[in-house]
C-alpha positions as CSV (number, residue, x, y, z in Angstrom):
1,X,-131.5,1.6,-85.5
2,X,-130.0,-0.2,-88.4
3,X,-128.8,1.5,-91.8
4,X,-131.5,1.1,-94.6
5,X,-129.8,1.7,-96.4
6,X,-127.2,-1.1,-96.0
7,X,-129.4,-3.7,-94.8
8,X,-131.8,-5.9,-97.6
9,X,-134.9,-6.1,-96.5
10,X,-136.9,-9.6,-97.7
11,X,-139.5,-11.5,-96.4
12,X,-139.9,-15.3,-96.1
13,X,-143.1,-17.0,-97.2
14,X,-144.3,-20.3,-95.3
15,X,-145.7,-21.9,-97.7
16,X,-147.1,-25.4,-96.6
17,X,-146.6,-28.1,-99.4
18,X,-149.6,-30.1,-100.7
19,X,-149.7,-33.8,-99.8
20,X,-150.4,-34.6,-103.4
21,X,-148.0,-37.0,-105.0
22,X,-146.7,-36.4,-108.4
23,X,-145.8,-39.5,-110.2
24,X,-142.3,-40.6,-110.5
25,X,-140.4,-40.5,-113.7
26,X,-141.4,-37.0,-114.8
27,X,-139.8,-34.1,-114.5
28,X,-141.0,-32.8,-111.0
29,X,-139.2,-36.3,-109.7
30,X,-137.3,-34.2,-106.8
31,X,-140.2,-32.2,-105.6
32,X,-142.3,-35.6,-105.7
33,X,-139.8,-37.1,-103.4
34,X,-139.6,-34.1,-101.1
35,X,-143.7,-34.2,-101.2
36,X,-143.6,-38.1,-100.8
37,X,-140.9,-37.5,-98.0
38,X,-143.1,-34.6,-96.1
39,X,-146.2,-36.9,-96.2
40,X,-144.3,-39.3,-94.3
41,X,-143.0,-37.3,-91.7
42,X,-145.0,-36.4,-88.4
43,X,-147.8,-34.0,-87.9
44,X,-147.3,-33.1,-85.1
45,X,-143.2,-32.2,-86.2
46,X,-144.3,-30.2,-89.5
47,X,-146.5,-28.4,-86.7
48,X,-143.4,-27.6,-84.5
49,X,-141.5,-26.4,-87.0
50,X,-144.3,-24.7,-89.2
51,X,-144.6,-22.6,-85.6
52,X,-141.3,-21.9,-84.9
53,X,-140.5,-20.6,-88.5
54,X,-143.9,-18.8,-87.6
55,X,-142.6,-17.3,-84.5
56,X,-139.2,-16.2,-85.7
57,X,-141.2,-14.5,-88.8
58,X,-142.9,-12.5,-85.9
59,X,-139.9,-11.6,-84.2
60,X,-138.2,-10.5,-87.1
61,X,-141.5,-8.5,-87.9
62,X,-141.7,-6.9,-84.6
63,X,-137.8,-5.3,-85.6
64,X,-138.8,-4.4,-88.6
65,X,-141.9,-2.5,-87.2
66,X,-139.4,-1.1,-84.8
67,X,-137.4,-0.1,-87.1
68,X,-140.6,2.0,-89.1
69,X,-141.7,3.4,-86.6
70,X,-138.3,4.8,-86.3
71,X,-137.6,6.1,-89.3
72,X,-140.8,7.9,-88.9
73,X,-139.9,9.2,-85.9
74,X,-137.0,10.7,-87.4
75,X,-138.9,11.8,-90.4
76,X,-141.0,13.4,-88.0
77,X,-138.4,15.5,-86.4
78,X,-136.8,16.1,-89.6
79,X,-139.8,17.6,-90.9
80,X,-140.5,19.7,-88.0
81,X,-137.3,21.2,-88.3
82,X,-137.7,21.7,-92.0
83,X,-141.1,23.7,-90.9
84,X,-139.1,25.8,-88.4
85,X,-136.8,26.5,-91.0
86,X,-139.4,27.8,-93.5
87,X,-141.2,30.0,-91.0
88,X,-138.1,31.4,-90.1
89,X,-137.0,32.1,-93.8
90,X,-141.0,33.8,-94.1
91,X,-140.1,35.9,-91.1
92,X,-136.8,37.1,-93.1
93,X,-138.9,38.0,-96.5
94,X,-141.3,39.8,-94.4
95,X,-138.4,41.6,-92.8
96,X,-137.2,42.1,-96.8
97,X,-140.3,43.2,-98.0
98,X,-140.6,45.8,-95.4
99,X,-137.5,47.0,-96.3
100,X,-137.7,46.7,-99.8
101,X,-140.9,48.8,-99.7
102,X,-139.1,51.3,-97.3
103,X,-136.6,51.7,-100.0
104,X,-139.3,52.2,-102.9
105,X,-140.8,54.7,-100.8
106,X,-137.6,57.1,-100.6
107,X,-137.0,56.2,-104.1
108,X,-140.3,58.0,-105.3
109,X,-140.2,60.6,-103.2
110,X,-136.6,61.0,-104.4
111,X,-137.9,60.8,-107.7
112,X,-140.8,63.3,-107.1
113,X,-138.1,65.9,-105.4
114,X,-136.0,65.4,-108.5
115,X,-139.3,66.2,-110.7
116,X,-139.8,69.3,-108.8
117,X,-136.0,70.7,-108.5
118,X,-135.6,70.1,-112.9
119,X,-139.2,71.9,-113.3
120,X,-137.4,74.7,-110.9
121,X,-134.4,75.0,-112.8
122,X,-136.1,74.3,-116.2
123,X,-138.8,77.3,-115.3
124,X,-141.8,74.8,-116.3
């Protein structure tokens, strides 16, 4: 799999120019020959290469489907492994809250034996 991060992703548009002729002279001279000279070349050749810039868009497509689905795949796992994580960090706090409330437990009863030793020794 290649590194997104590394590789630009962009996408090529085949745009198929209009057989409209722009007069010569103005400022769209250039494109009016390019139109002028893609009117006069064959069909059936602007068809051959229309479909083979067609077919390489595909193929490039297909990679970069491949290459989604993946990063998906690994987002998958890595999210699966974040969830495994979590549940094992709940298991821990409910380990700690057991323990905490063990502790709170001795720590009144503590308290209530220290209660009843000062009344003892205070003669309340």
């Amino acid at each position: 799999m290649s590194d997104q991060t590394n590789t630009p992703r962009s996408a090529d548009i085949l745009a198929f120019r209009p057989r409209v002729k722009v007069p010569a002279g103005t400022q769209d001279a250039s494109e009016a020959k390019a139109l002028a000279e893609a009117s006069a070349e064959d069909p059936q050749l602007r068809l051959q290469r229309a479909l083979s810039a067609l077919d390489d868009a595909l193929a490039r497509q297909k990679i970069a489907v491949a290459d989604w689905r993946g990063a998906m795949s690994q987002l998958g796992t890595r999210v699966d492994g974040l969830g495994d994580g979590l549940q094992g960090l709940q298991a821990n706090l409910g380990r700690l809250h057991a323990q905490v409330s063990q502790l709170h437990d001795s720590a009144v009863e503590l308290e209530v034996q220290a209660d009843r030793l000062l009344a003892v020794t205070t003669g309340q």
